[in-house]
C-alpha positions as CSV (number, residue, x, y, z in Angstrom):
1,X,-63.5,146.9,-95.5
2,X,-61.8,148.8,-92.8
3,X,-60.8,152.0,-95.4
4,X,-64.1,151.9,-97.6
5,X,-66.7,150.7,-95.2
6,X,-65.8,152.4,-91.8
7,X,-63.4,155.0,-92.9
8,X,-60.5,153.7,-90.9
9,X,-56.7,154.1,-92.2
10,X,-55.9,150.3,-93.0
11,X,-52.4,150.9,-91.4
12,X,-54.6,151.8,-88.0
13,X,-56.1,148.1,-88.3
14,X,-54.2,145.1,-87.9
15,X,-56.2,141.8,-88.7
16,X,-54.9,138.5,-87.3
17,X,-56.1,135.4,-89.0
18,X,-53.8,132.5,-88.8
19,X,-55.7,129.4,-89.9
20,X,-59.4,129.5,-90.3
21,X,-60.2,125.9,-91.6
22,X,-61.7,125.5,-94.8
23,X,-63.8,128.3,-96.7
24,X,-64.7,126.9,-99.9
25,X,-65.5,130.3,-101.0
26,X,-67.9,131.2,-97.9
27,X,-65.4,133.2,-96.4
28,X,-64.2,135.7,-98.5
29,X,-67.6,138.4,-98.1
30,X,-67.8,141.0,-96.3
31,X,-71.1,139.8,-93.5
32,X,-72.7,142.5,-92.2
33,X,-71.1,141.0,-88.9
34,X,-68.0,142.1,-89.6
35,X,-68.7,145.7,-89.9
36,X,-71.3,145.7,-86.7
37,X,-68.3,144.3,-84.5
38,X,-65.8,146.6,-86.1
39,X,-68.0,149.7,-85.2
40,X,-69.2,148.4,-82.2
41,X,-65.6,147.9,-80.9
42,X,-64.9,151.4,-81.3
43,X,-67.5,152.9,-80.3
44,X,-66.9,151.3,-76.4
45,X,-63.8,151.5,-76.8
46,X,-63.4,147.5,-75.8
47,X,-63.3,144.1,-77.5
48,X,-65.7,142.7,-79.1
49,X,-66.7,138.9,-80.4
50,X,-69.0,137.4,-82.1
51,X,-69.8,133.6,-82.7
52,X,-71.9,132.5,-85.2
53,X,-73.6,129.0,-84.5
54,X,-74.3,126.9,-87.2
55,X,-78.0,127.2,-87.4
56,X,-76.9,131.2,-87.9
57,X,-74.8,129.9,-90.8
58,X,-77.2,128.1,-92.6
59,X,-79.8,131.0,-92.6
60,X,-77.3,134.0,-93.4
61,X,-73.8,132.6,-94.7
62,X,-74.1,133.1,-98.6
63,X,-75.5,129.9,-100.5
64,X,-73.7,128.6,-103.6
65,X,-75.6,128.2,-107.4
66,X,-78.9,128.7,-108.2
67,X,-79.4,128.6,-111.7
68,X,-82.6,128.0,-114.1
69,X,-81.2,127.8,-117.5
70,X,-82.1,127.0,-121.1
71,X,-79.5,125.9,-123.8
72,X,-79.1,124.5,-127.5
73,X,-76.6,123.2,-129.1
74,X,-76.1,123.5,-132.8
75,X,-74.5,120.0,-134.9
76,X,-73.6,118.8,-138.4
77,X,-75.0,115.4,-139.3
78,X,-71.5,114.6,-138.6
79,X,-71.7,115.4,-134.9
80,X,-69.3,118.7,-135.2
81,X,-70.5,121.1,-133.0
82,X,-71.7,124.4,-134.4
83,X,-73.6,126.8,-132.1
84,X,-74.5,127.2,-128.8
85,X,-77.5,129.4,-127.1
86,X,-78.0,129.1,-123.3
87,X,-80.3,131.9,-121.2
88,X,-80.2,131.6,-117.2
89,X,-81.4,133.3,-114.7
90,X,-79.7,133.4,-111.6
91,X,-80.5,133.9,-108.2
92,X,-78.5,136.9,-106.3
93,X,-80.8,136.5,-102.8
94,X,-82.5,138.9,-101.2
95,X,-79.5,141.5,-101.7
96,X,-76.0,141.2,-103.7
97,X,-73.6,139.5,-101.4
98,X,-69.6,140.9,-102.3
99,X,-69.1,138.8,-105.4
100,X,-72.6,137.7,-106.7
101,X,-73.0,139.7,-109.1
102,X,-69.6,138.2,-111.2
103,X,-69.9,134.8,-110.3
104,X,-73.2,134.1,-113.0
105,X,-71.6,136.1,-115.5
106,X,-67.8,136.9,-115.9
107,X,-66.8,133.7,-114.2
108,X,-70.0,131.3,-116.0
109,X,-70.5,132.8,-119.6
110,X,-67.1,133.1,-120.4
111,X,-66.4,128.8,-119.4
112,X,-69.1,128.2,-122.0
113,X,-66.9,126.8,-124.7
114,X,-65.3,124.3,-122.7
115,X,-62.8,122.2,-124.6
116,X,-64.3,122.8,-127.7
117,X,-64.1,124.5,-130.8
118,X,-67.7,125.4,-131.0
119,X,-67.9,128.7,-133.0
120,X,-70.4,131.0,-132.2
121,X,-72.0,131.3,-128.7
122,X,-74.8,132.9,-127.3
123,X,-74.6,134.1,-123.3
124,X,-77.7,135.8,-121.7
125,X,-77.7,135.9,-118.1
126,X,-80.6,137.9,-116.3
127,X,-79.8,138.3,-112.6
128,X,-82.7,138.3,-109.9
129,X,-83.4,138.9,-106.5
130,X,-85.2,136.4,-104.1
131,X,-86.1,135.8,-100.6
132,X,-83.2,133.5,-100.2
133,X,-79.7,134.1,-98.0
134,X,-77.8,136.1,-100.8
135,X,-76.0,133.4,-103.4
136,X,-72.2,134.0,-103.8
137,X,-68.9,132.0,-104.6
138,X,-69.2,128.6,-103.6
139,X,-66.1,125.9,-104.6
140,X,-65.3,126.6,-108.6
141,X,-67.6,129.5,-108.2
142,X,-69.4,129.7,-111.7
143,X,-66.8,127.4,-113.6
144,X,-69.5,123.9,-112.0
145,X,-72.4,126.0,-113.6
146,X,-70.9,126.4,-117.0
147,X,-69.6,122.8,-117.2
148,X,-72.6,121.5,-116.3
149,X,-74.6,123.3,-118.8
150,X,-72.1,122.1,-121.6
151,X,-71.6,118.8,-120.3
152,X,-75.1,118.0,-120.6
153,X,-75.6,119.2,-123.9
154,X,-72.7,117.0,-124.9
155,X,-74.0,114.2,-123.6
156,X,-77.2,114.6,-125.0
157,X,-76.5,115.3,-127.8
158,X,-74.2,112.2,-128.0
159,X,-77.4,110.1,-127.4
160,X,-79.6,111.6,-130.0
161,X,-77.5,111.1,-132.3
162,X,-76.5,107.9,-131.5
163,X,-72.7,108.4,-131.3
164,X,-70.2,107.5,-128.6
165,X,-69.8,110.2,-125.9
166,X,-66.2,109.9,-126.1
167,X,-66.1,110.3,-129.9
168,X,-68.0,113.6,-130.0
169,X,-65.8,115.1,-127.6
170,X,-62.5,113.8,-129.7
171,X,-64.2,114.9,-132.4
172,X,-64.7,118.7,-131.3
173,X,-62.0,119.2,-128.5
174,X,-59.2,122.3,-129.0
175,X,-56.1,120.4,-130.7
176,X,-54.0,123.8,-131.1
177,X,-53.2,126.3,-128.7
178,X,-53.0,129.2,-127.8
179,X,-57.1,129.4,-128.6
180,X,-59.3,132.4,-128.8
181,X,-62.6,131.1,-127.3
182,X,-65.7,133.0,-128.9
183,X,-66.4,133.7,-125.3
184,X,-63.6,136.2,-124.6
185,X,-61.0,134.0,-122.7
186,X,-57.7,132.9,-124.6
187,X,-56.4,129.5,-123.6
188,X,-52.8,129.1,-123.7
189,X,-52.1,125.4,-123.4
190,X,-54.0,122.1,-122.9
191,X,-54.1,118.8,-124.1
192,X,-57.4,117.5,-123.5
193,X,-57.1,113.8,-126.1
194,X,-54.8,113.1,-123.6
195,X,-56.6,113.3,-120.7
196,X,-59.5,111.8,-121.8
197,X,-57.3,108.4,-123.5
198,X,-56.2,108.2,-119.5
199,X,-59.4,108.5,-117.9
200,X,-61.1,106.1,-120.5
201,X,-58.3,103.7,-119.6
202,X,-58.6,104.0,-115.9
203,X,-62.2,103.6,-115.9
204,X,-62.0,100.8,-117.6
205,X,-64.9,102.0,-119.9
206,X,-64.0,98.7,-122.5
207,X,-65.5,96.1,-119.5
208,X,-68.8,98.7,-118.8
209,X,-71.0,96.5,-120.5
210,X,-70.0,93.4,-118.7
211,X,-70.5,95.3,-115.5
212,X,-73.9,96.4,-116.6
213,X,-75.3,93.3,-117.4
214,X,-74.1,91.7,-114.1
215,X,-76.5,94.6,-112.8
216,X,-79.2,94.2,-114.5
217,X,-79.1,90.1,-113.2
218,X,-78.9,91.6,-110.2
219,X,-81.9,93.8,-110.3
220,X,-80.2,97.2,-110.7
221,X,-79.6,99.9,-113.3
222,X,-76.2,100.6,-114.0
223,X,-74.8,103.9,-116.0
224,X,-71.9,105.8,-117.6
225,X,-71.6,109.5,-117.5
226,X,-68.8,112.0,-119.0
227,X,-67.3,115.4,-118.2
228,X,-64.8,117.0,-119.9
229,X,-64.1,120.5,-117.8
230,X,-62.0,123.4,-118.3
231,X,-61.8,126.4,-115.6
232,X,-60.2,129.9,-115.6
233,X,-58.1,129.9,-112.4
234,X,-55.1,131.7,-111.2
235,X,-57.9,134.5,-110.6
236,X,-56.5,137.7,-112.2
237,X,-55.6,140.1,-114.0
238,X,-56.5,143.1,-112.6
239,X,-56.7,145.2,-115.8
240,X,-59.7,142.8,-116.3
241,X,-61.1,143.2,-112.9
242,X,-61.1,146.7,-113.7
243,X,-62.9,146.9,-116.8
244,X,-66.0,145.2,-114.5
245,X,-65.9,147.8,-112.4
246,X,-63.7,145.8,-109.5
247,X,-62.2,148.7,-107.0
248,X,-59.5,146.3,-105.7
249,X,-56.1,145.2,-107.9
250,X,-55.9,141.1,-107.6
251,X,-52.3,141.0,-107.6
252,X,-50.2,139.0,-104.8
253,X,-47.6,140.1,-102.8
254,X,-44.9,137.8,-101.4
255,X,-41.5,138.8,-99.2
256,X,-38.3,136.8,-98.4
257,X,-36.4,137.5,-95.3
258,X,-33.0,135.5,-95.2
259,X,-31.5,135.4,-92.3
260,X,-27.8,135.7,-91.5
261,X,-27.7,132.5,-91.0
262,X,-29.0,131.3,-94.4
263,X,-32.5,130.6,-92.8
264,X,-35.6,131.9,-94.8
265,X,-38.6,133.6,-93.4
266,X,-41.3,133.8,-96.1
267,X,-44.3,136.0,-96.1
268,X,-47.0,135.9,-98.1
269,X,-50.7,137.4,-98.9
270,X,-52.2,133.9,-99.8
271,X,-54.1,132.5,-96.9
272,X,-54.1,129.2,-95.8
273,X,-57.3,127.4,-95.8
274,X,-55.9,124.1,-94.9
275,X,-54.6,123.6,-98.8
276,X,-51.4,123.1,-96.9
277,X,-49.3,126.2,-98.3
278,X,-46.9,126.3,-95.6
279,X,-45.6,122.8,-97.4
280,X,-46.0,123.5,-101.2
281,X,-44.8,127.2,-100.6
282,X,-41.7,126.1,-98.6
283,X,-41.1,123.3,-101.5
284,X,-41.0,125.9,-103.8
285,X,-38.7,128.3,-102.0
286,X,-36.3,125.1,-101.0
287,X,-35.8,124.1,-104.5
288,X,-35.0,127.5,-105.6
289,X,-32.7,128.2,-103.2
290,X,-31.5,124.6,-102.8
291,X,-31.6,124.5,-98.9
292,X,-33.0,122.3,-96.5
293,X,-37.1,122.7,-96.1
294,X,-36.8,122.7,-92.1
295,X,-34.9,126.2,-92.9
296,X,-37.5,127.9,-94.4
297,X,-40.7,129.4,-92.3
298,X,-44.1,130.5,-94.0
299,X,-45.7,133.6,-92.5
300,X,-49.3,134.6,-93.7
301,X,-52.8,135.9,-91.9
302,X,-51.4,138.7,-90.4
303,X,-51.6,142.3,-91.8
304,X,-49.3,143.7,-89.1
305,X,-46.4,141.1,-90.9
306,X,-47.1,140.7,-94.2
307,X,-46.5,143.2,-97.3
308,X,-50.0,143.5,-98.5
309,X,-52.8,140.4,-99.6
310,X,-55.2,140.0,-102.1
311,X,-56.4,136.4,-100.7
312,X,-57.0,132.8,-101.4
313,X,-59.7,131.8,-103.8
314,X,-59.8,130.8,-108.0
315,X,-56.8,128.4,-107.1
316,X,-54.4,130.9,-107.3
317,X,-52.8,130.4,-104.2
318,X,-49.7,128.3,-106.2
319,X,-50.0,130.5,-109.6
320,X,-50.3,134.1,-108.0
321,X,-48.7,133.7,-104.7
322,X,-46.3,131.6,-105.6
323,X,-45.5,133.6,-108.2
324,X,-44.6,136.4,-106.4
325,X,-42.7,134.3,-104.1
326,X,-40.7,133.6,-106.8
327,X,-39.9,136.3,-108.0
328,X,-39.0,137.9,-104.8
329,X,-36.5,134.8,-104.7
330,X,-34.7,135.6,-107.9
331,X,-34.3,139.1,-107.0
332,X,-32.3,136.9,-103.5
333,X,-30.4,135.4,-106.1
334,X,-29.7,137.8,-108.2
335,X,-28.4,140.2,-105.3
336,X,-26.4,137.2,-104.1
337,X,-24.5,136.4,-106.8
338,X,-23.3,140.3,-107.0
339,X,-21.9,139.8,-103.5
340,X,-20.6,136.0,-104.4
341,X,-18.9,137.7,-106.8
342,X,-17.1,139.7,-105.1
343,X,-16.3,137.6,-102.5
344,X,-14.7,135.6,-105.1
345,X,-12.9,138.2,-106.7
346,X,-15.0,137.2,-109.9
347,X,-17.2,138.9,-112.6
348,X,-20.6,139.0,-111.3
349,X,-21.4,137.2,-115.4
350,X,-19.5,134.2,-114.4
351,X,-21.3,133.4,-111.4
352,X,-24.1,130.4,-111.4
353,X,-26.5,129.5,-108.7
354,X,-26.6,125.8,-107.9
355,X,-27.7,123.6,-105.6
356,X,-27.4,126.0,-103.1
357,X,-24.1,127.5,-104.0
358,X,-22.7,130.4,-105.7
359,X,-20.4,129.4,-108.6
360,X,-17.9,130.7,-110.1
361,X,-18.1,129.2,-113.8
362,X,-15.1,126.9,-115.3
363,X,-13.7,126.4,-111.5
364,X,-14.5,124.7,-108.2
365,X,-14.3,128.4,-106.3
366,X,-17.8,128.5,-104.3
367,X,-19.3,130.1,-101.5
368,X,-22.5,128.6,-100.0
369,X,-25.7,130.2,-99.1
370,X,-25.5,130.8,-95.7
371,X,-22.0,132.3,-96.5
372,X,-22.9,134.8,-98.6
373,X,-26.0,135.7,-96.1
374,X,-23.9,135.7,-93.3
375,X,-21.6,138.5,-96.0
376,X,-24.7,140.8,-96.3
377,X,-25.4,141.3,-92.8
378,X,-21.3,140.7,-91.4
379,X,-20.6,143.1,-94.5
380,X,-16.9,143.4,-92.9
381,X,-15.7,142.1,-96.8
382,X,-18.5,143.7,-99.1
383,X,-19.4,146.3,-102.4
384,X,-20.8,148.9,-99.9
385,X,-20.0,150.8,-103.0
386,X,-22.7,148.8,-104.9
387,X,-25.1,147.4,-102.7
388,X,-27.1,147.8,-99.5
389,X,-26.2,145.2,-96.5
390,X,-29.1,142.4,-95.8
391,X,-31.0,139.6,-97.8
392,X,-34.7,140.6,-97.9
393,X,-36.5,141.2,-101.2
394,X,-40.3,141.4,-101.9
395,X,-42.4,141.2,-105.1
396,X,-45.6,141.5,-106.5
397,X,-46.9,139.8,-109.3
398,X,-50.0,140.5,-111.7
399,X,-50.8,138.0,-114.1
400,X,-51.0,138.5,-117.5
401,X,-53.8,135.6,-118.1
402,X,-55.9,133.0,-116.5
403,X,-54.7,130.2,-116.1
404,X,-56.7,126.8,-117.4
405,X,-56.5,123.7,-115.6
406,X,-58.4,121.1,-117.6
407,X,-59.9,117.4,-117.2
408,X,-61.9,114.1,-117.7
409,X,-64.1,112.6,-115.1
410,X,-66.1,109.2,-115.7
411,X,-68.6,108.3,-113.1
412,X,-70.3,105.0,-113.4
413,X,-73.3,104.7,-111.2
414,X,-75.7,102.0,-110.1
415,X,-79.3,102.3,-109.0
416,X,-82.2,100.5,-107.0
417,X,-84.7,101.3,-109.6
418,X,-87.1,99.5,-106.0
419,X,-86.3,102.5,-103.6
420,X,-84.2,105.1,-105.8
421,X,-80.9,104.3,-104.3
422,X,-78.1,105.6,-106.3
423,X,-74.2,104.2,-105.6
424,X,-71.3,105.7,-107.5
425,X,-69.6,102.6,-107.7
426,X,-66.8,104.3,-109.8
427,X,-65.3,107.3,-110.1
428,X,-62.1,108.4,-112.4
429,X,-60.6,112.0,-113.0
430,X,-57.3,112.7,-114.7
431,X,-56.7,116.1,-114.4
432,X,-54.2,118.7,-116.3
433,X,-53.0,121.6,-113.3
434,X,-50.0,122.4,-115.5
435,X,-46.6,121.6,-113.2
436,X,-47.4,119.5,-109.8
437,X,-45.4,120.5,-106.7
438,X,-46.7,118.2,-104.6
439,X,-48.3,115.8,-105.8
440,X,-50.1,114.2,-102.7
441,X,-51.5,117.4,-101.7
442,X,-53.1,117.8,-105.0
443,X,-54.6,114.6,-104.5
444,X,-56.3,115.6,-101.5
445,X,-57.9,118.3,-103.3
446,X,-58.8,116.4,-105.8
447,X,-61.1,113.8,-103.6
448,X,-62.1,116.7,-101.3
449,X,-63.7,117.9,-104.5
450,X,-65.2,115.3,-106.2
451,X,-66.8,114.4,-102.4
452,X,-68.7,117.9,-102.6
453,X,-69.5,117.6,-106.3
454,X,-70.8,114.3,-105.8
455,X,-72.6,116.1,-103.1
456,X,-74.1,118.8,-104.9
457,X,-75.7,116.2,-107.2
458,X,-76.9,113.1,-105.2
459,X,-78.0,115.3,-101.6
460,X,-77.0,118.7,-101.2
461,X,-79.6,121.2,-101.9
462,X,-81.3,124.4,-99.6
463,X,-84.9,124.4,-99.8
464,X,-87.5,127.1,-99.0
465,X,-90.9,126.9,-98.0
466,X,-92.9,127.9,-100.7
467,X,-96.0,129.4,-98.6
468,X,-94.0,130.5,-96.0
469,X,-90.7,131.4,-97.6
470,X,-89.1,129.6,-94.6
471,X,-85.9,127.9,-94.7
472,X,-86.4,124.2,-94.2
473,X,-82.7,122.7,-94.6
474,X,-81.6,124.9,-91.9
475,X,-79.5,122.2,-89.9
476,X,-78.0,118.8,-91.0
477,X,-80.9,116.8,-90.0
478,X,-82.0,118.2,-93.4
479,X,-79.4,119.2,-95.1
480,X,-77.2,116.2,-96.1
481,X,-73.9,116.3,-96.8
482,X,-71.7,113.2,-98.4
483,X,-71.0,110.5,-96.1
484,X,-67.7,108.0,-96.4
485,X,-69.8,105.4,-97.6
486,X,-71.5,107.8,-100.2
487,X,-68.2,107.8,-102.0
488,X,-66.1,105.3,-103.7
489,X,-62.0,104.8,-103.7
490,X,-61.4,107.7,-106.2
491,X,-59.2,106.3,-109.4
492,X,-57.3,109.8,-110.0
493,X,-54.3,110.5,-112.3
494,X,-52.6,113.4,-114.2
495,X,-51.3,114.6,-117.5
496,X,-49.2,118.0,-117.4
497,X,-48.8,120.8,-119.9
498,X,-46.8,123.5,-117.9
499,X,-48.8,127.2,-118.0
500,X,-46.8,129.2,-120.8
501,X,-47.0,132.6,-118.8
502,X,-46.0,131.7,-114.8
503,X,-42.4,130.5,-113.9
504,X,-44.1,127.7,-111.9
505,X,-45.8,126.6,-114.9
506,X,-48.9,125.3,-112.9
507,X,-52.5,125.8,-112.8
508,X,-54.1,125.4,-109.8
509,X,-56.0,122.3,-108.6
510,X,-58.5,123.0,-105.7
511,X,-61.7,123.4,-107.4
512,X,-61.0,120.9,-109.9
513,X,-63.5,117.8,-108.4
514,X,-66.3,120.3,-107.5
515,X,-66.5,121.6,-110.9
516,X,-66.1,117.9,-113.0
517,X,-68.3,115.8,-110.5
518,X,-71.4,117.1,-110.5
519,X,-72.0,116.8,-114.6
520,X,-70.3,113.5,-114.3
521,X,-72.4,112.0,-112.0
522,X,-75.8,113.5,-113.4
523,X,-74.5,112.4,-117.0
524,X,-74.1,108.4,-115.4
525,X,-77.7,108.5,-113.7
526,X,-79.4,109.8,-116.3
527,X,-77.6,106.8,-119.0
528,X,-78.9,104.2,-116.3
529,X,-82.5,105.5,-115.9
530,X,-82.9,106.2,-119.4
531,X,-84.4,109.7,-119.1
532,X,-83.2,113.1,-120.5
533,X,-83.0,115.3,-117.1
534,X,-83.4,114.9,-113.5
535,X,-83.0,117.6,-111.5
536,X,-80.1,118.0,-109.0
537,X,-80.1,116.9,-106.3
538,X,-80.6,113.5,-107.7
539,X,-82.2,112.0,-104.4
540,X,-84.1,109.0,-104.3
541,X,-87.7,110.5,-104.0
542,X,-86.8,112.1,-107.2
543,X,-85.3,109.2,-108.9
544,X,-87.6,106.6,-107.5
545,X,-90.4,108.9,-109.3
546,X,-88.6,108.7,-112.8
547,X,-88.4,105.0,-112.4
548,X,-91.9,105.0,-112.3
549,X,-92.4,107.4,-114.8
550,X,-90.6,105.4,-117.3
551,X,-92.3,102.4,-116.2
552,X,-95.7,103.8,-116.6
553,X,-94.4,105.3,-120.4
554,X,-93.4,101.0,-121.0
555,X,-96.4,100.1,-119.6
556,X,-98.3,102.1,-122.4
């Protein structure tokens, strides 16, 4: 912003961020704010802050998804799929925000396959502007969009046709990988039978229709809805952000500093967001060197420390950042065992890194970590010949491909057909983000998302005035966000197939919930009203109306 916007030198600007809660997307644009205070500042020559408050935020911060879309889907009269047309138009706002104009097209047309082996495809995607706050990247950011277009056809087309849900997926999913999607992107591994066997066994979709008569004795409608996602994450590579006319690389950048002492001081251009980095980045690092995680420090949200950053968003955090945390590792490594060796008085090929130690192959001769750390900066006995004194690599790593983290949510709903209540009762996702590293972290995301995405269907929604254009959800006495008790005990699970092309082999996991959920939920309401479509948010004016609707249709 700094270099293009203002004309600064970026090394003249140092930018200080060390924890800024959650974003969820909202916090990656460049706000007009930011460039006011920047130019401001120097023109006085003094500091200068701004706060926004949160009515500010709900009538300027960029709004998430606002699609109006049309699609088909193409079968056999055996339920194999064999064409799909969709046309949206999306709302960009009253002017294009930093990403808008990418998220309804690069990051939503090219999802549209989903797990299946549809073969032709049909995008059209006509952007327009509104009187709304401008609509950017919002949690999954295009990936909920596409999923919910082609979860709903699915599902639909499952009930036409009278088939099981779960059989016209098995029937059409990807079995052999890597796949050429019709829709540009190339997935390089999944198993989605697999995830979908799990989530069908968690959900414990054999006992459904016991549950759903109990309902109906009860008064209530209860349903059963599907979704079967797939997302491009690991957000990259930047020959591809090129070719759309990106002016930025999306690369990550990540430097190890060991200290003499064998202690590690990791820096790194991924920002925290409360994913909890400073953990899975320090798990990473302490099972590659094989040291203690209490010796290891993460340093990130500070341009005056770190190499260079490209950010957090696209869950790529883990596959891009920790990538190139990696890497500059085995270049720690690989310089190590060249002074090990000769320490050692051994061949630099017969030495093995271990559990923390440097091995000389065949023989119990070893020196530890911290010795041969202490070697490169003491380097009294060293190949000053050969090598520079210190420890400290860096690395930067450009991906050569999305990654595709993949899954099956089931969402079983019940509703007061009386008032238009809706309960999830039940909600199941088994998930596929490649490798784990920590696996209670990824949990969290995992309920964090499905929360929102159960949000964006049942009660989240910014509405305008029509007459006046007037922004009536402009505080949370109108806009309503999930509560505890609008959620149930989240049954989650995983199956792994590692990423072929990152040394990590994972995926990514934190926009996973958002971008199943909302399909999911819509796909179980819809089963227990018995209608075709109902517009999200599902709330209970609007359902209470289709009740009566259908009622009415009985009736005649």
């Amino acid at each position: 912003m700094t270099a293009f916007v203002l004309g600064l030198p970026e090394h003249k600007v140092r930018v200080v961020a060390p924890d800024v809660g959650g974003g969820f997307g909202s916090k990656i644009y460049l706000y007009a704010e930011d460039v006011v205070c920047t130019w401001a500042s120097k023109q006085i020559n003094r500091p200068v802050k701004w706060t926004a408050d949160r009515s500010e935020s709900f009538l300027s911060d960029a709004h998430g998804r606002d699609h109006v879309t049309k699609a088909e889907l193409a079968l056999d009269k055996d339920g194999n799929f064999l064409a799909m047309r969709v046309t949206t138009t999306a709302n960009m706002g009253a002017y294009l925000s930093t990403f808008a104009s990418c998220i309804p097209t690069i990051l939503y047309a090219t999802l549209l396959a989903g797990q299946y082996t549809t073969p032709a495809i049909y995008a059209e995607v006509t952007a327009v502007f509104t009187n709304t706050a401008p609509v950017d990247a919002y949690r999954g950011a295009g990936r909920p969009e596409a999923t919910y277009v082609v979860e709903r056809l699915v599902e639909t087309a499952a009930r036409e046709m009278k088939m099981n849900p779960a059989e016209i997926r098995r029937r059409n999913f990807i079995k052999t990988f890597p796949y050429q999607t019709p829709v540009a992107l190339l997935y390089d591994t999944g198993n989605y039978e697999a995830t979908l066997a799990e989530a069908l066994r968690v959900a414990d979709v054999a006992g459904f229709q016991g549950r759903k008569a109990d309902a109906a004795r009860r008064g209530k409608l209860r349903g059963l809805g599907y979704c079967c996602y797939i997302e491009a994450c690991g957000i990259a590579p930047s020959n591809v952000a090129g070719a759309l006319g990106a002016r930025a690389g999306l690369f990550e950048a990540g430097e190890v500093r060991v200290h003499p002492t064998g202690k590690v001081t990791v820096f790194t251009g991924s920002h925290s967001h409360g994913q909890g980095h400073e953990t899975t980045f320090g798990q990473v690092v302490a099972d590659r060197l094989g040291i203690p995680m209490e010796d290891i420090d993460i340093v990130h949200g500070d341009t005056g420390k770190i190499l260079f950053g490209m950010g957090t968003y696209g869950s790529r955090s883990i596959a891009v950042g920790g990538t190139a945390i990696v890497k500059a590792v085995d270049k720690i490594i690989a310089k190590g065992k060249k002074i090990a060796a000769h320490l050692m008085e051994a061949a630099e090929a017969d030495i093995e890194f271990k559990d923390g130690a440097f091995v000389v192959k065949g023989t119990d001769k070893k020196k530890a970590f911290a010795e041969v750390s202490l070697a490169a900066y003491v380097p009294h006995n060293y190949p000053l010949d050969k090598l520079e004194p210190g420890l400290n690599e860096n690395a930067f790593y450009d991906p050569a491909n999305f990654t595709f983290p993949a899954g099956s949510h089931i969402c079983e709903v019940e509703v007061d057909p009386d008032t238009g209540t809706v309960r999830v009762v039940n909600f199941t996702a088994v998930d596929d983000f490649g490798k784990i590293i920590n696996p209670m972290i990824v949990e969290g995301q995992v309920h964090g998302g499905l929360t929102q995405g159960i949000g964006q269907a049942l009660t989240e929604g910014c509405h305008y005035d029509k007459d006046s254009g007037q922004l009536v959800t402009g505080s949370y006495l109108d806009y309503c966000i999930p509560r505890a008790d609008d959620v149930p005990t989240f049954r989650v699970g995983t199956k792994e197939t590692p990423c072929t092309h990152n040394p990590l082999g994972v995926k990514g996991c934190g926009e996973a919930g958002a971008i199943g959920a909302p399909a999911a939920v819509m796909n179980a309401l819809t089963d227990a009203l018995g209608v075709r479509d109902i517009e999200m948010p599902a709330t209970p004016q609007r359902i209470w109306r289709a009740c009566q609707e259908t009622k009415m249709k009985k009736a005649a």
